[in-house]
N, C-alpha and C positions, 0 to 999 in steps of 0.2 A: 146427506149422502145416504142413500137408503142402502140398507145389508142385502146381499144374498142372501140368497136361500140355501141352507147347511143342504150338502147331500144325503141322502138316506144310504143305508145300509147296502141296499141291490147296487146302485151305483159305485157305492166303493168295492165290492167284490167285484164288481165287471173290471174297472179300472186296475187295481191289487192283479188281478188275473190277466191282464193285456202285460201289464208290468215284466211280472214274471214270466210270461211268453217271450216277450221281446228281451229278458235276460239269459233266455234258455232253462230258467230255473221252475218252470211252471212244472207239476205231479201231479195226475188229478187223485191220488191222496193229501194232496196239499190243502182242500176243498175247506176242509172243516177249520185248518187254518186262518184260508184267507176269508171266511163268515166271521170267526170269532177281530181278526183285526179288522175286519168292515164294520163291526158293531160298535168296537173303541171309537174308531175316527168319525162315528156317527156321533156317537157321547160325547167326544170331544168338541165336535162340531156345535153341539149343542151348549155345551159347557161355554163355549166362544161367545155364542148366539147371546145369550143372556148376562155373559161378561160386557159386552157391547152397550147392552139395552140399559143396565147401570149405571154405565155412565163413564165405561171405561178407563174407571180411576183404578190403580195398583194397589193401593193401600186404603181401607176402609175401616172409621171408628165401628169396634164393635161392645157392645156393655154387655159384662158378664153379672153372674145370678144377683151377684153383693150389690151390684150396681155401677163398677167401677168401668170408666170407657176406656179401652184402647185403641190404638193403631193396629190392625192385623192387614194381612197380603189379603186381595178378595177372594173370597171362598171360589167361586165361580171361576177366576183364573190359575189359583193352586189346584181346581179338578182338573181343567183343558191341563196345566202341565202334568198332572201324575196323568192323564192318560195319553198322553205325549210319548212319556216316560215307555210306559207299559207298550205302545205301538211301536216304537222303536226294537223292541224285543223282539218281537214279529216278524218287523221290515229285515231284521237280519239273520232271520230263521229261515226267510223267505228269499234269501240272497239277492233283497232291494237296498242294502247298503254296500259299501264297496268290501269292508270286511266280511261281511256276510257272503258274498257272492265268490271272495277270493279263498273262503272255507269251503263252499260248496265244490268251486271249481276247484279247487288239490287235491279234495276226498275223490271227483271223478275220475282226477287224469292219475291217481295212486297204483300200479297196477295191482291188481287183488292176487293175494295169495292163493297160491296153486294148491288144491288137494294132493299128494300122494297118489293114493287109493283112485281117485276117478278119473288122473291121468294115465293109468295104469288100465284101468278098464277101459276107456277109449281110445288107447292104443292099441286094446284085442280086438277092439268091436270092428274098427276098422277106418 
């Protein structure tokens, strides 16, 4: 079964940004956000790509400096998880989780405190 092909970078920001559109939650100061998480899922993707080509095994002997072999988790799929991990933080800064989304949308509908002072003047102004 032959792999995909990992997306790049430009494609997961197009995507990340459709997302956020379609959740109402898109900013275009969000911009710099949604590059740094399109770079993750790129890394990841990549991380994946070469966990695959391995051979797909979870656990891989590895022999340290002494000489001694272990069993360890395969490096390649403890990267794809910590940047798993790290995207996840993202998706819900970017209110693409349902907690994330349910924080952005209470902080909108919160009504903002009223100034004093600039209720006052726009009540002289007119």
């Amino acid at each position: 079964m032959a792999s995909k092909k990992p997306w790049n970078k430009r494609k997961w920001a197009k995507v990340i940004t459709e997302n956020c559109k379609s959740v109402g939650t898109y900013r275009e100061s969000f911009v710099p956000v949604i590059d740094s998480l399109a770079g993750i899922l790129e890394n990841r993707d990549k991380a994946l790509e070469t966990f695959e080509q391995s051979g797909g095994n979870i656990l891989v002997k590895h022999t340290n400096k002494s000489g001694a072999t272990n069993i360890e988790q395969n490096p390649a799929l403890r990267m794809a998880n910590d940047l798993n991990r790290d995207a996840l933080a993202y998706w819900r800064d970017l209110g693409l989780t349902p907690a994330g989304l349910k924080k952005i949308n209470e902080a909108a509908l919160k009504p903002q405190k009223r100034n004093a002072l600039t209720e006052a003047l726009k009540d002289l102004g007119g």
